[in-house]
C-alpha atoms as one frame of an Amber mdcrd trajectory, in Angstrom:
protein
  -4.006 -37.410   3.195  -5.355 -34.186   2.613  -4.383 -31.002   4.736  -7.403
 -28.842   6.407  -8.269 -25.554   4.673  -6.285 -22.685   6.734  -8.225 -19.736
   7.791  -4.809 -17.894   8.184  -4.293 -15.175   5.529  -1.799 -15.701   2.646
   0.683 -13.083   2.158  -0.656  -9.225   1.470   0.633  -8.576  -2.303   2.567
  -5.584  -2.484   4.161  -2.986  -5.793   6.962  -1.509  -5.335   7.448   1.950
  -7.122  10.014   3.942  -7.027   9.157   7.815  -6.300   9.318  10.431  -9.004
   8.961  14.423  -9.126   5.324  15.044  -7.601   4.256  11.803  -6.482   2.864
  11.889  -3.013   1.359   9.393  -0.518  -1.860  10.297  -1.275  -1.734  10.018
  -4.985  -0.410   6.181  -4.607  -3.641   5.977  -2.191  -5.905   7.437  -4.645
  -4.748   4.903  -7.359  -5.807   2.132  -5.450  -9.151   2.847  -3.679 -11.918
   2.185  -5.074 -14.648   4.982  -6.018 -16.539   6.006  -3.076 -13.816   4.677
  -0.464 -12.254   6.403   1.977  -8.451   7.470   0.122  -7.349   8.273   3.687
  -8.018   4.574   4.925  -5.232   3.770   2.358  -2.991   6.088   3.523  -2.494
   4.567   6.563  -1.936   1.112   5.208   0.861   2.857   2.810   2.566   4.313
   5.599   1.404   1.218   7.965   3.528  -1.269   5.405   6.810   0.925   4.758
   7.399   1.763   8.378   6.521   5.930   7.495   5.920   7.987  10.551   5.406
  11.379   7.663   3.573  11.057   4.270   6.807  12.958   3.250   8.545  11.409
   0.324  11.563  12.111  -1.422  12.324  11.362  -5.168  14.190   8.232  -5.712
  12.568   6.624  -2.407  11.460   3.008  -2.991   7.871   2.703  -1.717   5.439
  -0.347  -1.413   1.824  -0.386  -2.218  -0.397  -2.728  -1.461  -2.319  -4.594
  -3.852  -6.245  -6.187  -3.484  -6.938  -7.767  -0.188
């Protein structure tokens, strides 16, 4: 017997990087919004996913970026 389509969304695919000299939140945004979007929107959802309550990084931090939706 088949199983009913769920409308529940599948798991949100995620990179993980690890930070080097000069990265920054919003250059991990900016490499993953699309021209014409709103790189700030993406900020959030960086900081949203890894639990950040300050864009601040340090090198050698382990950060997760979230891939298409």
């Amino acid at each position: 017997m088949a199983r009913p389509a769920s409308s529940a969304p599948g798991p949100q695919e995620v990179i993980t990087r690890t930070v080097r000299p000069g990265d920054n939140v919003w250059s991990y945004a900016a490499s993953i919004t699309p021209q014409g979007e709103d790189v700030a929107k993406n900020v959030d959802r960086i900081m949203q996913i890894n639990n950040m309550s300050s864009p601040n990084l340090r090198v050698g931090d382990r950060i997760l970026i979230p891939g298409d939706d």
